[in-house]
N, C-alpha and C positions, 0 to 999 in steps of 0.2 A: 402515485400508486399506493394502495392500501397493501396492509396484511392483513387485513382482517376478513373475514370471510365463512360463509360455512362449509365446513371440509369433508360435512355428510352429504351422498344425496336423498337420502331418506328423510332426514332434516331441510333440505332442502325443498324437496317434492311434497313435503307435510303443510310447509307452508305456503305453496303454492296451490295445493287445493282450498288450504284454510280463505286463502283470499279470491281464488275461482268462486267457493260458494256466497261469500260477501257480498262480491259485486251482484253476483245473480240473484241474492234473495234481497241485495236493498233495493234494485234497480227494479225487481216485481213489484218488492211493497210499496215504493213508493209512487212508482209510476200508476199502482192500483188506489192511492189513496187522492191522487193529483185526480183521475179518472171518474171515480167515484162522488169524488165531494165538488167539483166543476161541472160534469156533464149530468151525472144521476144523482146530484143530492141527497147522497144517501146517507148519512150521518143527522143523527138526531143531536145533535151536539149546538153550543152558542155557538153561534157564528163570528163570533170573536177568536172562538180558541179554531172553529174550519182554517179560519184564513191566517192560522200561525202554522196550524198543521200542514197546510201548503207551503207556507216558506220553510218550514222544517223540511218536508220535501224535497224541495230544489236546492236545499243548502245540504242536505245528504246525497242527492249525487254530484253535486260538485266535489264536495267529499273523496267519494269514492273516484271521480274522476283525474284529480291535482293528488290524493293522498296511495290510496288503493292499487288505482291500474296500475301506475310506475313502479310501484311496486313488487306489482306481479311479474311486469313483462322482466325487469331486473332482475329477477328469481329465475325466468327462464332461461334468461338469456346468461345469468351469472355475471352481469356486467352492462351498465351504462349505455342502451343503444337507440335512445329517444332525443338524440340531440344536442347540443352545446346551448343553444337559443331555451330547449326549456328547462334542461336542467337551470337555467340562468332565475326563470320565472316564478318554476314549481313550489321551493319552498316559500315563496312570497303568498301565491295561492294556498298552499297546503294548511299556512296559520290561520291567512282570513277567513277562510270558510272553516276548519273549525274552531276558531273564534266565535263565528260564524253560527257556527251550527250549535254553540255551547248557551252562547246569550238567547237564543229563539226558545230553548228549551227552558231556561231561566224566567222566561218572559210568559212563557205559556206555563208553565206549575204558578206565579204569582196572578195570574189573571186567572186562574181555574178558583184559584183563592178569595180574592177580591169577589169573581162571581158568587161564591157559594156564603161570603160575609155578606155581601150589601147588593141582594137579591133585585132589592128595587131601583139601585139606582144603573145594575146590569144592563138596564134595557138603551144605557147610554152607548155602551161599547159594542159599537157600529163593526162592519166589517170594514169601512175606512178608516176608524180609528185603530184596528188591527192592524192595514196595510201601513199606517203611516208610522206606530209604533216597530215592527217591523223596518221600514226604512231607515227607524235609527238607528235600529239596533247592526241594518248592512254596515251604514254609515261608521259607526263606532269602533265595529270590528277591524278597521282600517289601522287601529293604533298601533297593535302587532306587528304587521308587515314595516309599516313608516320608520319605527323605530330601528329597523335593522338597512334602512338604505345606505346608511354612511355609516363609512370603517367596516364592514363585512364580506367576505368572500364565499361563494358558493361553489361547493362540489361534490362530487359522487362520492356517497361513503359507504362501502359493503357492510360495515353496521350493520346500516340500518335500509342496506338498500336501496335508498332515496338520496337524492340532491338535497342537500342542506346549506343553512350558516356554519363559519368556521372564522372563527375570530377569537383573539384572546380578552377583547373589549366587551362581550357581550353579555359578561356575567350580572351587572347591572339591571341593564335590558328586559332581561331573562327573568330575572326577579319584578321587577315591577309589573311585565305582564302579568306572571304568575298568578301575583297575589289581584289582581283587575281582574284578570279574564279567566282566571282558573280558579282561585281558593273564595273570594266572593259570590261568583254564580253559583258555585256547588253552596255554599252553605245557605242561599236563597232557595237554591231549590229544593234541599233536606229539611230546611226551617218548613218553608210551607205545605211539602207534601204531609209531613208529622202535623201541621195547622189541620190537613185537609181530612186526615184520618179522623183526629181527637173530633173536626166537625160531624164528620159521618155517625162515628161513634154515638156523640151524642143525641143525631137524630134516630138512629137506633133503640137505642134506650127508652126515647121517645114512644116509636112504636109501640116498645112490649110494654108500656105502661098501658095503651089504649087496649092491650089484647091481640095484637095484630090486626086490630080491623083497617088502619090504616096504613098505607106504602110508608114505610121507614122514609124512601130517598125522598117523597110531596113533603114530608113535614119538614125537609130543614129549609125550604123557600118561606114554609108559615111561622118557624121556630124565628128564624132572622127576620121578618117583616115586623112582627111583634116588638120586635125588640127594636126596631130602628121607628117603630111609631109611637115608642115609650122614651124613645132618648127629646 
């Protein structure tokens, strides 16, 4: 049995809409983005980053389903009533899928990247070579959860409302993921989006030199081509 708890319900009730709306506007967006780019093709987008955006997708609502809803109902209920069996499983699920969901996001700002450097040789990055990149990326996210199967115990914490690890061995653990699956991808994904700005930038530039007669965003497919049939 914990102490810890919230002892408002105004505090309480704040955050239980906070996560009502979550579920509902990820579970719209994403199910509208799954809908859209599988049935109506409607994304003028490569087809390498469609089919990342799709596992981005399904790795946000499992998300929201292992991370979110237990959460919520815990809020209502002020206490643990989903179980012994999943509290057992959840925070196993809660790491790898945002593991999970953190590497897809990593994987897609580098691949927006690589497209917009080497234009021509884009037209490699198939939408199986998406799915397949993607399957490592499932595959990979596995190292979180493994790491804590042995010496860890799991249980309800009013914290943080959720089923967790509780171990005094897992400070180790803890850090190594960190720095893998949290301090890594973030600095991938900052490096490159700042890559992808300074590229826009300078197809900009581009333009106003010509007067605007030409689309800023066409020249940086002719800006990069040039350049790769000069190397």
């Amino acid at each position: 049995m914990s102490i810890f708890g919230m002892k408002s319900d105004v505090i309480r009730h704040t955050w239980i809409l906070y996560y009502l709306l979550v579920i509902f506007f990820s579970f719209i967006g994403d199910m509208t983005i799954l809908i859209a780019s599988i049935k109506y093709k409607a994304f003028r987008l490569h087809n390498f980053i469609i089919a990342v955006m799709q596992h981005i997708a399904v790795c946000d609502m499992a998300v929201c389903t292992f991370w979110v809803f237990p959460r919520l109902i815990s809020l209502i209920a002020d206490q643990w009533v989903l179980g012994e069996q999943f509290c057992q499983i959840q925070p196993y699920m809660m790491y790898y899928f945002g593991t999970a969901c953190l590497l897809l996001t990593c994987a897609m700002a580098v691949s927006k990247l690589s497209i917009l450097k080497f234009p021509i040789r884009s037209r490699y990055l198939t939408p199986e070579k998406s799915h397949q990149v993607c399957a490592v990326v499932w595959a990979v996210s596995w190292n979180v959860p493994i790491t804590f199967l042995d010496g860890v115990d799991v249980c309800f914490d009013l914290r943080t409302y959720s089923c967790d690890f509780i171990s005094p061995n897992t400070t180790s653990s803890l850090l190594i993921s960190t720095v893998l699956n949290l301090v890594i991808p973030n600095v991938l994904v900052v490096t490159s989006t700042s890559l992808i700005v300074m590229h826009l930038l300078k197809a900009r530039r581009a333009a106003r030199r010509s007067n605007g007669k030409e689309r800023w965003q066409g020249l940086i497919t002719t800006i990069d081509s040039q350049q790769q049939l000069s190397c």
